[in-house]
C-alpha positions in Angstrom: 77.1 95.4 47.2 77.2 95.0 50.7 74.8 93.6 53.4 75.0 94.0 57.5 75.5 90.4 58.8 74.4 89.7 62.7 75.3 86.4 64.3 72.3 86.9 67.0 73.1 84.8 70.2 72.2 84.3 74.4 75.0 86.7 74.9 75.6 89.1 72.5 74.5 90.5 68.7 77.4 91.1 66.6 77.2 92.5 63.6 79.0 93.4 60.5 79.0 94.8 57.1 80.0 92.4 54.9 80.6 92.6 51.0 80.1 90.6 48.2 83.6 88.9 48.6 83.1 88.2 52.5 85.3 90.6 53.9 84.2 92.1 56.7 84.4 95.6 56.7 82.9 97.2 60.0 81.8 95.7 63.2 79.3 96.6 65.8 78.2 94.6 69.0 75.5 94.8 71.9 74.5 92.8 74.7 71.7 90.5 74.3 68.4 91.3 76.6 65.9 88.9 78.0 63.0 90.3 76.8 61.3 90.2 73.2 61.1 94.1 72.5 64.3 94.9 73.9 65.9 92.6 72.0 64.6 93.9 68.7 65.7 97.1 69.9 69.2 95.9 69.9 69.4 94.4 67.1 68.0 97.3 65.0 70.2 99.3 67.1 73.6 97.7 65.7 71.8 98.2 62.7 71.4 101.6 62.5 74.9 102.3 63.9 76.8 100.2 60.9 74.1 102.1 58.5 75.3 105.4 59.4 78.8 104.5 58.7 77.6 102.9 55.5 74.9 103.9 53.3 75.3 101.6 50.7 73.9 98.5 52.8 71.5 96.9 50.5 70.3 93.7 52.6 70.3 92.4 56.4 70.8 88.6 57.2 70.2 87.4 60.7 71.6 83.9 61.9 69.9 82.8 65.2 70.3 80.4 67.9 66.8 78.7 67.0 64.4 77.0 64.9 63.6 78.8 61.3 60.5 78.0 59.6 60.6 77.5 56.2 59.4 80.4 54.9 62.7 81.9 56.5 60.0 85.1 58.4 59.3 83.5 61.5 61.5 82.1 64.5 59.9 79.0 66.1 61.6 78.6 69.2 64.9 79.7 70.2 65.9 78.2 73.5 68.3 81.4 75.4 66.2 83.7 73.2 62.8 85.6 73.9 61.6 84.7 71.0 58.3 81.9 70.3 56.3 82.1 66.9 57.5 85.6 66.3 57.8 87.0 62.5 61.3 88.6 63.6 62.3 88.9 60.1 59.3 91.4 59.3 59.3 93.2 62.1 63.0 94.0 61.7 62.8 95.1 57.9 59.6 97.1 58.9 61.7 99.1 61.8 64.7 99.5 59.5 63.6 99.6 55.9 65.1 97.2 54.5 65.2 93.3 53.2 65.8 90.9 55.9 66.7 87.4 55.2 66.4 84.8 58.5 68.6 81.8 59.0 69.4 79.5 61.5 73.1 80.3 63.1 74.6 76.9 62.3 72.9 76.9 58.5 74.8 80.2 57.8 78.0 79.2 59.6 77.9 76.8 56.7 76.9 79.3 54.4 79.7 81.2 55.1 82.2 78.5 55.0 81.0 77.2 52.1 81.3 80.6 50.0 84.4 81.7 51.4 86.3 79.3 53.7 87.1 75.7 54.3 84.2 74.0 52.5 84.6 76.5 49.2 82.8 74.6 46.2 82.3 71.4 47.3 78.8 69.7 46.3 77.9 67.9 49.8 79.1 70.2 52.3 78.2 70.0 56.6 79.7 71.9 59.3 79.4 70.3 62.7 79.6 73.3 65.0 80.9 71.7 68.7 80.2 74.1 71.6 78.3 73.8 74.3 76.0 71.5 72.4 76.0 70.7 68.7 74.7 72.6 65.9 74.8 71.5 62.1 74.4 72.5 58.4 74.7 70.7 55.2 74.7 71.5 51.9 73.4 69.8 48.9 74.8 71.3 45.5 75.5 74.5 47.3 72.2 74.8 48.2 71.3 74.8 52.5 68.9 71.5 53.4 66.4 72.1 56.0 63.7 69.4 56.1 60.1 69.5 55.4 59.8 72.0 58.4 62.5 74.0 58.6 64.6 72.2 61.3 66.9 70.1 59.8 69.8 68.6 60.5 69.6 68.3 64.2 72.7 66.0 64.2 73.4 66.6 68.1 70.8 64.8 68.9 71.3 62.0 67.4 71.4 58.9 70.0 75.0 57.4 70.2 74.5 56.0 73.7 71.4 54.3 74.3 69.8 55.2 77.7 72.8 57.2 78.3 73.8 60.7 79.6 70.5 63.1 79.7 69.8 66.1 77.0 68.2 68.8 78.2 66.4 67.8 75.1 64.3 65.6 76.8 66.3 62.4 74.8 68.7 60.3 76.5 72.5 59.6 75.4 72.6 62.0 72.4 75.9 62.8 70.6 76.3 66.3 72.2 76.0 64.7 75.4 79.2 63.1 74.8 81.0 65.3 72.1 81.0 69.1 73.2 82.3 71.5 75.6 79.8 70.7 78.3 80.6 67.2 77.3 84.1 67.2 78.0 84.2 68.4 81.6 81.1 66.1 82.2 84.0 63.0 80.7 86.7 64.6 83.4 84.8 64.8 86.3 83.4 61.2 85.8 86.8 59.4 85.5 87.9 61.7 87.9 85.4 60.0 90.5 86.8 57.1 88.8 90.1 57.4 89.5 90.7 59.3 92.3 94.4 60.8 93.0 95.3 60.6 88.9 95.0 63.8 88.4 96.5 67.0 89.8 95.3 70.6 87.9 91.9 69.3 87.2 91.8 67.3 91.2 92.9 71.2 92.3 90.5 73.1 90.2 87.5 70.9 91.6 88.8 71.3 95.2 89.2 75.2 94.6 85.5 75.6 92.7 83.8 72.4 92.3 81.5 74.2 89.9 84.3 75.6 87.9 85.6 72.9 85.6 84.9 73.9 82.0 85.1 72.0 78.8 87.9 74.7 78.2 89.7 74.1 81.5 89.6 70.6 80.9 91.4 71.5 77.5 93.6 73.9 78.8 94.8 70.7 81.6 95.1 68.3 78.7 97.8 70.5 77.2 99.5 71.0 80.5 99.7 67.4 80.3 97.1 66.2 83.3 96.4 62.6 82.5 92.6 63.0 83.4 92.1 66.1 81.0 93.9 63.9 78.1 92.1 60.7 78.7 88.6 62.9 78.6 89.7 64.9 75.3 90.3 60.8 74.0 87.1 60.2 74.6 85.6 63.6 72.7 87.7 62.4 70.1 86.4 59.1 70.4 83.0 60.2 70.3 83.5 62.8 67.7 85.1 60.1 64.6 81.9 58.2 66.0 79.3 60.6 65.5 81.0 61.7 62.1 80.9 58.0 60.5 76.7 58.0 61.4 76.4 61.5 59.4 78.8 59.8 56.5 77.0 56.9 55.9 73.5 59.0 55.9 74.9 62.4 53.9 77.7 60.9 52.4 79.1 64.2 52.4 83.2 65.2 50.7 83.8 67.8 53.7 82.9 68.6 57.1 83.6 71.6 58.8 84.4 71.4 62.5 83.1 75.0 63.9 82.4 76.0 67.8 84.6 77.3 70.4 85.6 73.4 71.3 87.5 73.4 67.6 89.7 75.8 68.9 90.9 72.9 71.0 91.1 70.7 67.7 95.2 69.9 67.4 94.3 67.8 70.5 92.0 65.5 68.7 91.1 66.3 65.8 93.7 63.9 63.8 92.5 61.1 66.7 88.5 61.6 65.8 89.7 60.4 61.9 91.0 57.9 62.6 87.7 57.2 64.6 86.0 58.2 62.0 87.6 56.1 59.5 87.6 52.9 61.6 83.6 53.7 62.1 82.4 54.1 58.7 80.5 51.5 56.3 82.8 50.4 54.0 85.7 52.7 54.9 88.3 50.9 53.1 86.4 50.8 50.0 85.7 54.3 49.7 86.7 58.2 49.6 86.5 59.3 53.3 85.0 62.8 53.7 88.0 65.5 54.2 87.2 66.8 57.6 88.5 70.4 58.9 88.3 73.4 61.0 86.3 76.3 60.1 88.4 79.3 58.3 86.1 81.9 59.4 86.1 81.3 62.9 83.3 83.2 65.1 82.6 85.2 62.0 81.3 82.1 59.9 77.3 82.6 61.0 77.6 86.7 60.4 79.1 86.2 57.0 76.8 83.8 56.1 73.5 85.6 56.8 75.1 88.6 55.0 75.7 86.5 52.1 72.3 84.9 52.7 71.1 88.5 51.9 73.1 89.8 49.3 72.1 86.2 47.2 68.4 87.3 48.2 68.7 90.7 47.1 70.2 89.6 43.5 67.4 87.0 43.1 
């Protein structure tokens, strides 16, 4: 069997058919629009076009940027999307006729990892997906947790720094705050007021474009070997081995999945954050310590999720 997959995001919809052994097999992609109709009219679009190529599609899972209730029909609130309240999962199966399943992006990045990458067969499973903010899935048993309402776990706003950096969230200090890719260039340009004249690509970047210092750049200077871009990745790693040890000693969990576009970046911290991590923990000599690792599936994880999502669905 195979399902049609769509990872649907504030930039684009991709999509793919995907088959029972997570492969996928074709692609299509569209720009996302602003508004709510037009955006169903994309997404139905890419649709159609893989369904052309491949009649046997027997299921459609959609992974979105937002909050799922639990009845997996409805999106709540998706903060770059058009969406509020809306029964999207309906209204798409209605236009294309077929089953559509409904998951939050990060739950079926998990998903996917969990079936057919990095976190295959483990019992307590959660991918921490580091971009620019947090998003998060666990497993329990193979089986996704989302609280009573549908929202869980909304680990990147946990509070690590009280009265600390503000979240757009409306909190103050939360772990994505200190621990993504908006994160790190927020890190490099405040030790770069700190201490003026240390650094020299990042000092020239600023000077050039003061708004063009990405969480990226700042990567890209820390392996050019800019002292202010390395210190600032220290501190993401810092953070990250901190953040990690709260969700250990509350999910106890025997493998995380690092996800996101920052975990491209992960040879320069990702060995530093365990031992973070491992410092950080209750009890960490006195116990196993959760295997932590990048995500296998890369950008594909959420699409190959929700198409597994579906095809599980459909043999239900």
């Amino acid at each position: 069997m195979r399902a049609i997959g769509l990872d649907v995001g504030g930039t684009s919809v991709r999509a793919g058919v995907v088959d029972e052994h997570g492969s996928i097999l074709d692609t299509a992609r569209a720009g996302t629009p602003s508004g709510e109709e037009a955006l169903e009219d994309a997404i139905t679009g890419v649709i159609d076009e893989l369904r052309n190529r491949h009649e046997d599609v027997v299921g459609v899972g959609l992974a979105v940027a937002g909050f799922i209730a639990n009845d997996r029909r409805t999106v709540m609130f998706a903060p770059h999307l058009a969406w509020r309240n809306a029964p999207v999962a309906d209204r798409i199966a209605k236009r294309v006729g077929l089953p559509v399943t409904l998951e939050h992006d990060a739950n079926a990045a998990a998903v996917g990892e969990h079936r057919f990458g990095a976190a295959r067969g483990a019992k307590v499973a959660a991918l921490v997906a580091i971009g620019t903010g947090i998003g998060a899935g666990l497993l329990l048993d193979g089986e996704l947790y989302r609280g009573a309402n549908g929202v869980a776990p909304e680990l990147g706003h946990l509070t690590v720094v009280p009265d600390g950096r503000a979240c757009p969230c409306g909190k103050y200090g939360c772990w994505e705050r200190y621990c993504s890719g908006t994160a790190l260039a927020a890190t490099a340009i405040e030790l770069l007021a700190r201490y003026p004249g240390t650094s020299t690509i990042l000092s020239r970047d600023i000077a050039l474009d003061p708004g063009a210092l990405t969480g990226r750049r700042v990567a890209g200077a820390a392996r050019d070997g800019d002292p202010i871009a390395q210190r600032a990745v220290a501190e993401l790693a810092k953070w990250l081995g901190e953040g990690l040890a709260l969700v250990a000693d509350v999910f106890d969990p025997e493998i995380v999945v690092i996800a996101g576009g920052v975990s491209e970046s992960a040879p320069l911290f990702l060995d530093e954050a365990r031992e973070h991590y491992a410092a950080a923990i209750t009890g960490g000599r006195h116990r196993p310590l959760a295997r932590i690792r990048t995500a296998q599936l890369g950008d594909d994880a959420a699409l190959v999720g929700a198409a597994a999502l579906a095809l599980e669905a459909r043999a239900v």
